[in-house]
C-alpha positions, 0 to 999 in steps of 0.5 A: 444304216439301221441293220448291222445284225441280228439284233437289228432285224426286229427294229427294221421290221417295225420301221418297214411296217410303219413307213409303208405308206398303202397296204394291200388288202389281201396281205392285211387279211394274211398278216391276220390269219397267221397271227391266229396260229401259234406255234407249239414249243420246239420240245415234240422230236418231229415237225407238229402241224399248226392248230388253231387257237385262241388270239393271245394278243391284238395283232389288228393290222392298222386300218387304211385312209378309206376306212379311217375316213368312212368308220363301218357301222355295226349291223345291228337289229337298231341299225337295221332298214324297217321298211312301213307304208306310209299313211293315207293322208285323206283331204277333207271335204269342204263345208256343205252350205245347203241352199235355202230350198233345202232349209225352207222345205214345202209342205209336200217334201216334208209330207213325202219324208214322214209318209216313207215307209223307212221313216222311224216315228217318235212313238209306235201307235197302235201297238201298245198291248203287243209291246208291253207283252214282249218288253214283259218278256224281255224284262223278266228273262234278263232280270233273271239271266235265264234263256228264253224262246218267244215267237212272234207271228203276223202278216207282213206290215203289222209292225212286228220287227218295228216294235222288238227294235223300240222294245229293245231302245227302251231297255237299253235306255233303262241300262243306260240309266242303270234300271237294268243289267246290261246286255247283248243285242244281236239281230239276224235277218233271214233275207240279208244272209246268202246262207243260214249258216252265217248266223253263228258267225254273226252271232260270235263277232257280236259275242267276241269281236272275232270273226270266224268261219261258220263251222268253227263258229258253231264249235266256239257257241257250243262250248261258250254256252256249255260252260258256266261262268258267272260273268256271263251278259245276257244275249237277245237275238232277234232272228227275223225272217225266219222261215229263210233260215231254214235248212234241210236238216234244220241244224240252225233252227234247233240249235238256236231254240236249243241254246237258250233251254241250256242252264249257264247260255243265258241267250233270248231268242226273238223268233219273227215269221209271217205265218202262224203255223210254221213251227208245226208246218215246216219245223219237226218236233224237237224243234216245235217243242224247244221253241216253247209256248211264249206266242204273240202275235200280231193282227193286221190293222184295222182301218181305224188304226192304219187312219190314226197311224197316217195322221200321227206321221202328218201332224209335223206338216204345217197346211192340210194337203191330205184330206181326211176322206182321202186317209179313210178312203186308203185306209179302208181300201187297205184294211179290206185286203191285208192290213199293211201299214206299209202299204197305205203309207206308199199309197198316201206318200204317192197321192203327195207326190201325184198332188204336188206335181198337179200343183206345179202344173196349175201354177206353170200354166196360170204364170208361164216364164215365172221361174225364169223371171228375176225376183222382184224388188221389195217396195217400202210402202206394199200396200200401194202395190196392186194385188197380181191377177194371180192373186186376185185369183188365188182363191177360186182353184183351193182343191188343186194340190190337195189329195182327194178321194180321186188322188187315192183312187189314181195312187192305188190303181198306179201301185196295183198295176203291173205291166202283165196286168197293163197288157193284158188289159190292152189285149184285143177281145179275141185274146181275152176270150181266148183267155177267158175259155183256157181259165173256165176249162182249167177251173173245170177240170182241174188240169193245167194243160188243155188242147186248142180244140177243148178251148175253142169248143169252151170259148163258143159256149161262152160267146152264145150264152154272153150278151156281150153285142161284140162277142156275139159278132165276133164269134156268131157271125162269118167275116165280111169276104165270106157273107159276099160269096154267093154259094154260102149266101144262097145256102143260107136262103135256102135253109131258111125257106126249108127248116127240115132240110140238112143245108141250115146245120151245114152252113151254121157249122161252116160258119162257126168253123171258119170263125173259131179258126180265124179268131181264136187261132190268132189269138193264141199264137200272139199269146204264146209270142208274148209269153202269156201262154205256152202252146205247142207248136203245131202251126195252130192245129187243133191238137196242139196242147196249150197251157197258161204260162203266168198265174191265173190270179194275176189274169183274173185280177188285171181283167176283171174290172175291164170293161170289154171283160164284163161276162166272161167270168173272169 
């Protein structure tokens, strides 16, 4: 009905496309990609082949059920999936409620926290001239924003890093009150660094915040300390242990002692060593010279100060459990060796410890079962309770828990011995004679390593002119099974009824063989076993090289005060 002729094919088309109910895919993708082609004008004489060119019109076919119902989104970089790690949710603790043991804390507690060697006190004693040089120093090199080397020797334990750092606290407190321009703190430690060159790293990040490799870290210092800038904050570094941070070719130590000496650096270097000489023993001269002339340093304490040190950490304790005799006593002990605070405070830290557990012992023996007792109900009128016989008898014990000289002497015989010092002192006497001759041949010669023969002969002439009575029966007499035979018992009546005959030296010479042999062998063999000594094994012939396997100070030091050693020159 609706196609009658030509003039009806263009409706019958629209009607055809409109009432279609589903369409294919494929044919909607052709009906598009023919509509991107446009015929050229019929005027050319031969068939043209069709081009590609630009759409005139929108001939978008119409879009299906699917995809009217479901609208596709556009891909763009805001609809785009940004995958994050989610945060780490931390669960907080609970509140930390401390007991009333804690809180109330005894006087041997609080005794044992101020004596500990990490313990900061509120002022440094006894170096008051060092720290008014170094806070000079210090002072005037910032003020002036000029680089400057200062070294700083002493013993171990005379408070040397301890003052730099309160040196340092009291400058950046007056920065912080704005006496004083502000500046950088770096410090170096040579122990906590696995190499030397790590140090310009440090020292970069401490500058910057950036973290770097060493190699690129050196480049980054040179060209920041080689560069003027106006803005530039002062740097301090303290550079302790420094003989650790030396290299073969000394590369670290002479371009921190160079960088300071450079106009726009700015850079303090605090160079902190143990021994006085190191610039001239270890370092070369270019360095020894860059390093300058500013040296303090730093004496080991005297008694009289290790005493006002040790009774200035006490004060904050509220009962007397320390005697004075027993601080002069630690503090002289110490003061005649080094002079290390560090290590009176250990020997007085554990006194406290060996006196505190003494008083716990006396009060478990004088009340047993008294911790597991349940606290006594409080009465309203106490003075008709009966004084206990404990506390009857509170008064008649007052020394126990308090540290005496004999609490010292036990505390520092505790932190002088070693195990090789508590088992060569449990040696039997053949061991600390055979000891005792390898020590004299060593001291006599010159060499380390003798053979077993040379430190037999030695341990015999030491035995006859000893008058040690068990040296002289050990050494000087045959064993038991050997005086019963009959054959050397009657060689010896015989030399001694005829003094001119050769029977008397035969038998004093079999006689100190066969003891040399039965003794001293022994000896050396259970040294060697036990690592003292190194021998060599020859099944204990008298050729066999023998050599001292540990130091001969730590032999000489465990046995000279014992009481089987006394005359064998140790």
């Amino acid at each position: 009905d609706l196609y009658s002729g030509q003039k009806d094919l263009q409706r019958l088309a629209d009607l055809v496309e409109t009432q279609t109910v589903k369409t294919r895919k494929r044919r909607a993708v052709k009906m598009r990609d023919l509509d991107d082609f446009v015929q050229e004008d019929e005027d050319g004489s031969g068939p043209a082949t069709p081009r590609k060119k630009r759409k005139l019109g929108s001939g978008t076919p119409t879009p299906s059920k699917a995809k009217a119902q479901t609208p596709r989104k556009l891909m763009t970089p805001t609809h785009k999936r940004i995958i994050t790690k989610r945060a780490l949710e931390f669960t907080p603790l609970g509140t930390r409620v401390l007991s009333p043991n804690q809180l109330q804390a005894s006087p041997y507690q609080i005794a044992r926290s101020t004596l500990h060697v990490s313990a900061v006190p509120h002022a440094l004693p006894c170096r008051e001239t060092e720290f008014e040089m170094v806070q000079s120093h210090l002072e005037a090199a910032i003020t002036a924003g000029t680089g400057s080397c200062i070294y700083i020797s002493g013993t171990p334990g005379t408070g040397k890093t301890a003052t730099v750092r309160e040196v340092v606290a009291s400058l950046q407190a007056a920065v912080a009150d704005e006496q004083l321009d502000d500046f950088y703190f770096v410090e170096i430690n040579g122990m906590k660094v696995t190499d030397p060159h790590q140090s310009y790293s440090l020292l970069w990040e401490a500058l910057k915040g950036d973290r770097v490799s060493s190699a690129h870290a050196l480049e980054l210092l040179e060209q920041e300390f080689t560069t003027p800038s106006p803005r530039r904050v002062p740097c301090v570094v303290l550079m302790d242990e420094l003989d650790q941070l030396v290299t073969r070719n000394q590369g670290v130590m002479y371009n921190f002692f160079n960088w300071p000496q450079l106009r726009h650096s700015r850079l303090i270097v605090l160079a902190v060593a143990n021994t006085m000489d190191l610039p001239e023993r270890t370092l070369s001269n270019k360095i020894s010279s860059r390093l300058g002339l500013t040296r303090i340093t730093f004496p080991g304490y005297t008694h009289t100060q290790l005493m006002t040190i040790i009774q200035s950490r006490l004060e904050c304790v509220g009962a007397v459990i320390v005697e004075s005799d027993a601080i002069q006593f630690a503090s002289r002990k110490v003061a005649a060796v080094s002079g290390d605070a560090r290590r009176a405070l250990d020997i007085c830290r554990r006194a406290v410890e060996i006196a505190e557990q003494e008083e716990t012992e006396s009060s478990a023996s004088t009340d047993p079962g008294k911790e597991n007792l349940p606290p006594d109900t409080p009465s309203k009128t106490p003075g008709r309770q009966k004084p206990t016989p404990q506390q009857s008898t509170a008064g008649i014990d007052k020394r126990k828990g308090i540290v005496t000289i004999a609490t010292i002497r036990r505390a520092i015989n505790e932190a002088t011995s070693t195990p090789l010092a508590a088992y060569l002192r449990a040696l039997p006497l053949s061991n600390k004679l055979f000891l005792s001759a390898l020590l004299a041949r060593l001291r006599r010669t010159g060499i380390t390593e003798s053979t077993l023969a040379d430190v037999a002969d030695e341990a015999l002439r030491m035995a006859r002119v000893s008058l040690s009575k068990p040296v002289q029966d050990y050494l000087l007499t045959l064993p038991p099974t050997l005086v019963q035979d009959e054959s050397i018992a009657d060689l010896g009546a015989d030399a001694q009824a005829t003094p001119g005959k050769r029977g008397r030296p035969a038998a004093k010479k079999e006689m100190e063989r066969v003891a040399r042999l039965l003794g001293l062998g022994a000896a050396g063999r259970e040294l060697a076993e036990a690592g003292i000594v190194g021998l060599e094994s020859r099944c204990g012939e008298r050729v066999g090289r023998i050599r001292l396997g540990v130091s001969d100070d730590a032999v000489r030091e465990a046995l000279r005060e014992d009481e089987e050693s006394v005359g064998l020159g140790f």
